[in-house]
C-alpha positions as CSV (number, residue, x, y, z in Angstrom):
1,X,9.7,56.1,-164.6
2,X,12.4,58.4,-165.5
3,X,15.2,59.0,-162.9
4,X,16.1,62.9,-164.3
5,X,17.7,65.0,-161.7
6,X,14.4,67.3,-162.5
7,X,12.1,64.3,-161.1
8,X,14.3,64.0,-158.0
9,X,14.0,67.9,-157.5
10,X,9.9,67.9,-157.7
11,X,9.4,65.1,-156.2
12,X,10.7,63.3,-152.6
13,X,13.4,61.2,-150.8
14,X,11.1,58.1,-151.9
15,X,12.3,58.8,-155.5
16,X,15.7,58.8,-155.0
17,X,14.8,55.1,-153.3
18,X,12.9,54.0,-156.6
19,X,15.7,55.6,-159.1
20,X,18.7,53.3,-157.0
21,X,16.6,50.3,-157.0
22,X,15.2,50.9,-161.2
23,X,19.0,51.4,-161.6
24,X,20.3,49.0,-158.8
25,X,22.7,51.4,-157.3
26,X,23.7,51.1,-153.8
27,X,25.1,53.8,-151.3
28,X,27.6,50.9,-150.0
29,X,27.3,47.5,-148.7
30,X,25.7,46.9,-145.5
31,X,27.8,44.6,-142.5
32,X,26.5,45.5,-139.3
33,X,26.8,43.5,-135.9
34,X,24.0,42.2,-134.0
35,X,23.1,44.3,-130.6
36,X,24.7,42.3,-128.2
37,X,27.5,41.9,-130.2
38,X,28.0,45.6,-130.8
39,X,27.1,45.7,-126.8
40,X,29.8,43.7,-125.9
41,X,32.5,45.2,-128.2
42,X,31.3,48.5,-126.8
43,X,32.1,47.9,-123.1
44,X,35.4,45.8,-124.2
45,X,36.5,49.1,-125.9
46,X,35.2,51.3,-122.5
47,X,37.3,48.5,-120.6
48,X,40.2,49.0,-122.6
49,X,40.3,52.6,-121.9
50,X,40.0,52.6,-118.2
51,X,36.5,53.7,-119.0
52,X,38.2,57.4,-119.2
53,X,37.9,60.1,-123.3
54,X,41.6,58.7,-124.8
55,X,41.4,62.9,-125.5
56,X,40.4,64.7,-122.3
57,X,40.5,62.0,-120.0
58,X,36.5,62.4,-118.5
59,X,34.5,59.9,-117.3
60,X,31.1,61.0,-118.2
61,X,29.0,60.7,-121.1
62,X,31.3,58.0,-122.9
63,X,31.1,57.1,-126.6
64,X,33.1,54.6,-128.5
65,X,34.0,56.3,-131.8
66,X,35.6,54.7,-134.9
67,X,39.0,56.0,-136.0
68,X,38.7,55.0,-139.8
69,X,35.1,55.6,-140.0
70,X,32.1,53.5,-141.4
71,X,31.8,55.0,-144.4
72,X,35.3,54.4,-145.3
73,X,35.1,51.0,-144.8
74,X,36.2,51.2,-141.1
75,X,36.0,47.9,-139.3
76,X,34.0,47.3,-136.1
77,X,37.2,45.9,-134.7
78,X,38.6,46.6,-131.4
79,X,41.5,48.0,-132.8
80,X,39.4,50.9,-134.9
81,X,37.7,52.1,-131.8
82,X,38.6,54.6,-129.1
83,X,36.6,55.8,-125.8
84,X,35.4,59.6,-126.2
85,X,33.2,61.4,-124.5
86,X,30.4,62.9,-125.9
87,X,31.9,66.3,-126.4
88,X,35.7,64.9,-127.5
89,X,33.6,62.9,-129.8
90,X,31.0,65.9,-131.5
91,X,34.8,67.8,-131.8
92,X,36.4,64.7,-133.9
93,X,33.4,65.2,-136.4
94,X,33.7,68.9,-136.8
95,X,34.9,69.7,-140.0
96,X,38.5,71.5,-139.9
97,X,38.6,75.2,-141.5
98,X,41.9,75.6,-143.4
99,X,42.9,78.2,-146.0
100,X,44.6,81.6,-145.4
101,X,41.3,83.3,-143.5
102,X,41.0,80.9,-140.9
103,X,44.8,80.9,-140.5
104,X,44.4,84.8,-139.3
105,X,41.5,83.5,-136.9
106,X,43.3,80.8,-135.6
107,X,46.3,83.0,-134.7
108,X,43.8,85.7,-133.2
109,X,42.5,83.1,-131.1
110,X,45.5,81.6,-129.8
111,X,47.0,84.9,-128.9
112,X,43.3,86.2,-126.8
113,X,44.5,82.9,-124.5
C-alpha cells in the first residue's frame, strides 16, 4: 500500500491508521492513569481549591484543567492542575486573536464597557 498524501485524500481516517502503523509513526506516547486513580487526583485537586474556578471563583460545573497541557508533555501531577469551571475552562482553550485588527476590536470593546 502506498501512503501518498493522494491515497489519504480519497480514501478515510482508517488509512491514515494503516500508513502510521506500515511506517510505525506514532502521534506521541501514551501514559494515562487508571480511573480511580485519575478519580482521586481529581477530587484532591477540587479539594485543594476549596472546590471554587481558581479564575471566577464559582462553584458549579467544576473541571480540573491542566496548565501545561497533555500534548505538551504535561504531567498528571497535582501541581499541573487547577479547578475551573466549565465556562473559565472552554475560555482557557480559546485560541487568542493577536495582530493589528484585533488590537482595533479589542480597544472598541473595552471602551463600549
Amino acid at each position: 500500500m502506498a501512503c501518498s498524501g493522494f491515497y489519504l485524500l480519497r480514501n478515510n481516517t482508517n488509512s491514515l491508521k494503516a500508513c502510521r502503523r506500515a511506517v510505525n509513526i506514532r502521534k506521541r506516547p501514551r501514559v494515562r492513569l487508571d480511573r480511580q486513580s485519575y478519580s482521586s487526583l481529581h477530587r484532591s485537586v477540587l479539594k485543594r481549591d476549596g472546590w471554587r474556578c481558581q479564575r471566577c471563583g464559582s462553584s458549579v460545573g467544576l473541571e480540573v484543567h491542566h496548565i501545561t497541557p497533555r500534548s505538551q508533555l504535561g504531567p498528571d501531577a497535582e501541581e499541573n492542575l487547577i479547578a475551573l469551571c466549565w465556562d473559565c475552562h472552554r475560555r482557557t482553550h480559546e485560541p487568542v486573536p493577536s495582530g493589528p485588527r484585533w488590537r482595533i476590536v479589542s480597544s472598541m470593546l473595552v471602551r463600549s464597557r
